[in-house]
N, C-alpha and C positions, 0 to 999 in steps of 0.2 A: 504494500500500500504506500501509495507517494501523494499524499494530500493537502498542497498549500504551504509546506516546508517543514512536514514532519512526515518520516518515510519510517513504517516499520517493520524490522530487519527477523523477526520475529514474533508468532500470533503470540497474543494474548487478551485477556479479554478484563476492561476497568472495571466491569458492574459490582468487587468485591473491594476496591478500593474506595478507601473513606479518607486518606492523609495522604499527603504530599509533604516528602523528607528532600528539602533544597537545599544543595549546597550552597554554599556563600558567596566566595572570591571567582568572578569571572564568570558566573551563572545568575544571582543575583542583580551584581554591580560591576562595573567592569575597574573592579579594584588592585588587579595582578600587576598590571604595568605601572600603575605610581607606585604601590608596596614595594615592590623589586629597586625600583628607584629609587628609593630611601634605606629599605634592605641593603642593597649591596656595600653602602658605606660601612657600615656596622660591620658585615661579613668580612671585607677584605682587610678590616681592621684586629677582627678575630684571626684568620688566616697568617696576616702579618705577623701575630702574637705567636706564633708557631715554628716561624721562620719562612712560609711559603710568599712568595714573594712575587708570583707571577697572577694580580689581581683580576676578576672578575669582572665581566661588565652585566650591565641591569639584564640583558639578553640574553646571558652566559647563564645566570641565576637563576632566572626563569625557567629554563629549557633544562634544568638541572633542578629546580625545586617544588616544578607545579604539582599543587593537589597536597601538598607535604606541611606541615609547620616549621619556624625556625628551628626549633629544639633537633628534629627529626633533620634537617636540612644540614644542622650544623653537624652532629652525630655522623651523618657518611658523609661528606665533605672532609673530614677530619682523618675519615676509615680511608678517603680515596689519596688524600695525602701522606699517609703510613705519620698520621700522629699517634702517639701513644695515648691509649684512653682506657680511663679507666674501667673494670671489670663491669662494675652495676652499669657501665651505658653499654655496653655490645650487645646489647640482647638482638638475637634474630640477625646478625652482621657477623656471621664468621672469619672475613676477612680485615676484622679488626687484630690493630697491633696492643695486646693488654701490655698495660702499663706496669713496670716493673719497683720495685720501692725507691729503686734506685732514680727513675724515670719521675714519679713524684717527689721527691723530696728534691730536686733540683729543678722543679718546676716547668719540666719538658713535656707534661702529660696533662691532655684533658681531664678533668675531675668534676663532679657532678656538682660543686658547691659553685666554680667558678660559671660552667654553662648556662648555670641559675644568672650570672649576672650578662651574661650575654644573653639571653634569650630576655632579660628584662630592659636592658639597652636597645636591642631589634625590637621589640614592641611599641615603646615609647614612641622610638623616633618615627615608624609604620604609622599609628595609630594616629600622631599628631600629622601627620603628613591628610591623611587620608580623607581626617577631619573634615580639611580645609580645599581637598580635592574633588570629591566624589558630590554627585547632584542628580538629585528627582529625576527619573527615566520614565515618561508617561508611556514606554514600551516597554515596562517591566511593570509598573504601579497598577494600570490599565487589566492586563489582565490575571495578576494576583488579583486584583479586588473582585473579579467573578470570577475565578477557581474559589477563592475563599466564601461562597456562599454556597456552597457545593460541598467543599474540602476541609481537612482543618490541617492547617500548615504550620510547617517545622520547619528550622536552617538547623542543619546537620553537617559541623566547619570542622577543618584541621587549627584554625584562625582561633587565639584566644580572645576570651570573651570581650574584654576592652575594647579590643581592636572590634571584634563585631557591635557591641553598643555603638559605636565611634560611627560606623559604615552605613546600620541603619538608622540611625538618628540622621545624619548629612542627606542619603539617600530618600529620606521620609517613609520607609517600609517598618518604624514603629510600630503603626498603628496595626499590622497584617500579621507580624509575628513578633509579639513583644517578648519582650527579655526572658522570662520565664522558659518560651519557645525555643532557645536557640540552645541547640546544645554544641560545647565544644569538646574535641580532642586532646587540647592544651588544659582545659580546666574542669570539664563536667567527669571526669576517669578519677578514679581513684589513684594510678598513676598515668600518667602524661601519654599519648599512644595514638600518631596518627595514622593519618588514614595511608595505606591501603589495609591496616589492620579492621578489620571489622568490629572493634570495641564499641567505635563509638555510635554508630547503628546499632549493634546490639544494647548499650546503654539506652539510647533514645527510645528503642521498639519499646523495651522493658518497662521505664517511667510513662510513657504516653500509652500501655495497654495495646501496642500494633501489632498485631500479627505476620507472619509473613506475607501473605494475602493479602491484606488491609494496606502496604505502605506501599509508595512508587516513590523510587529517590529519583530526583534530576539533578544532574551534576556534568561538570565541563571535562574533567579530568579520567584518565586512565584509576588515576590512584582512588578518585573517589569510586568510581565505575565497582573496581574492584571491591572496595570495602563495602557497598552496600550488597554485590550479589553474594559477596562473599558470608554476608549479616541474612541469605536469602530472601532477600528484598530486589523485585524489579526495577528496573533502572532504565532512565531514558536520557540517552547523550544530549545536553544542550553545547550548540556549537556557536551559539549567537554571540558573544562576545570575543571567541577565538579569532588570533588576527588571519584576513581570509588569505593568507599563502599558503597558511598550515590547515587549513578546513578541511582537505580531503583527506589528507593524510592521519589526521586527527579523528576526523568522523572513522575511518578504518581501524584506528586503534580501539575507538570507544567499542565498538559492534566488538571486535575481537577479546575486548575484555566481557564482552556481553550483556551489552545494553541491548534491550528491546528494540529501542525506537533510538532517531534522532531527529531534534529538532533544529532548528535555524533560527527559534524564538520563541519568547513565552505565550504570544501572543497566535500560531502554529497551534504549539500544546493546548493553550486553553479551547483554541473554536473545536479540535478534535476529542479533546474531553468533555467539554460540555454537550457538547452532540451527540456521543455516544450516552450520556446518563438523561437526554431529554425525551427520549423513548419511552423511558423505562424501563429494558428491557435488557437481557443481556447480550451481548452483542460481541464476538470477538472481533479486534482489529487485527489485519492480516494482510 
């Protein structure tokens, strides 16, 4: 099915869907390219702090961090540059170099106390940037407000909460999914765990009562794709904010991590979700 710039890649059928679980950064708001650009100062200054010396640009970062949090970003960054890091962060990263006593007490190794003050650095300076950057999309506000009379909507972020207050406060998408709503990777976990892990899907499902059946995540990203099918929840690629060089390429990754559907807009989603539930009836899309 190809209808209006949502094409899907495999059937399934909404009449058991009740929430919509949205990712945040570059699905939502097209927040990726200013974060990255405010990001990367902080990063190449952590980097620096290690001895790597050959910095990153806003472009470099992105295509190296999308879908991921900084914590997560900086953790293989650090694994791809053979820093030494300490035990408690390799989790899931075999190719990490553990840090030896000798490697910490000379100050040559990642350690979890110090990461804390970087990942609270990358925040600040992200969050106040973003503040001040991001603005009202009557092609995102438009048709959230009638999905949201239908659905009951959720942002399901790698993005810590700050930063997400920050995004939809600027963006005016308070009112649609207030704070309560929005779970993160970085904060809502009992320990920190982004996405392509499926934690923080499965935390959302859990507190909000979703069942598998019940949720459909939309998300831009490979990494999110994966953490919601992986939380077995359907997933529909949005590609509307992807810049259009990488759209096809992108859309092929999304299907192959196994998204149902992809769209080109929320505004796509909504006329083909509404339509299907204005029957009444059930209806597979195919």
């Amino acid at each position: 099915m190809n209808q209006q710039g949502l094409s899907v890649v495999r059937p399934f059928d909404p009449a058991p869907i009740t929430t919509l679980l949205c990712d945040a950064d570059d699905n939502l708001f097209p927040s990726e390219k200013p974060a990255f650009a405010a990001s990367v100062e902080v990063t190449n200054r952590f980097l620096a702090r290690f001895g790597v010396r050959a910095p990153l640009s806003a472009e470099d970062l992105r295509k190296q961090a999308v879908g991921k949090n900084f914590r997560s970003t900086a953790i293989d960054l650090a694994v791809l540059c053979e820093v030494p890091i300490e035990q408690t962060l390799v989790r899931g990263r075999p190719a990490a170099l553990i840090a030896s006593d000798s490697d910490a007490a000379s100050g040559r190794a990642l350690c979890a106390d110090e990461l804390e003050q970087w990942v609270r650095q990358e925040r600040e300076q992200v969050t106040a940037h973003l503040a001040t950057t991001l603005k009202p999309d009557p092609e995102v506000l438009a048709p959230l407000q009638a999905l949201a009379s239908r659905y009951a909507l959720a942002a399901v972020s790698s993005s810590a909460s700050k930063r997400l207050d920050a995004c939809f406060t600027a963006t005016g998408l308070d009112p649609l999914i207030p704070a309560v709503l929005r779970f993160s990777a970085e904060d809502s976990l009992p320990v920190p765990t982004s996405k392509p892990n499926p934690a923080v899907y499965l935390h959302t499902g859990q507190v909000m009562g979703v069942d598998a059946h019940q949720g459909l995540a939309i998300e831009d990203s490979v990494a999110g794709v994966t953490s919601a099918v992986a939380a077995s929840y359907l997933a529909v690629g949005n590609v509307m904010f992807v810049p259009a060089d990488e759209r096809r390429s992108r859309t092929a990754e999304l299907i192959d991590a196994g998204a149902v559907a992809i769209t080109d807009s929320w505004r796509a989603l909504a006329d083909v979700l509404m339509l299907s539930t204005a029957t009444g009836v059930s209806s597979r899309l195919s």
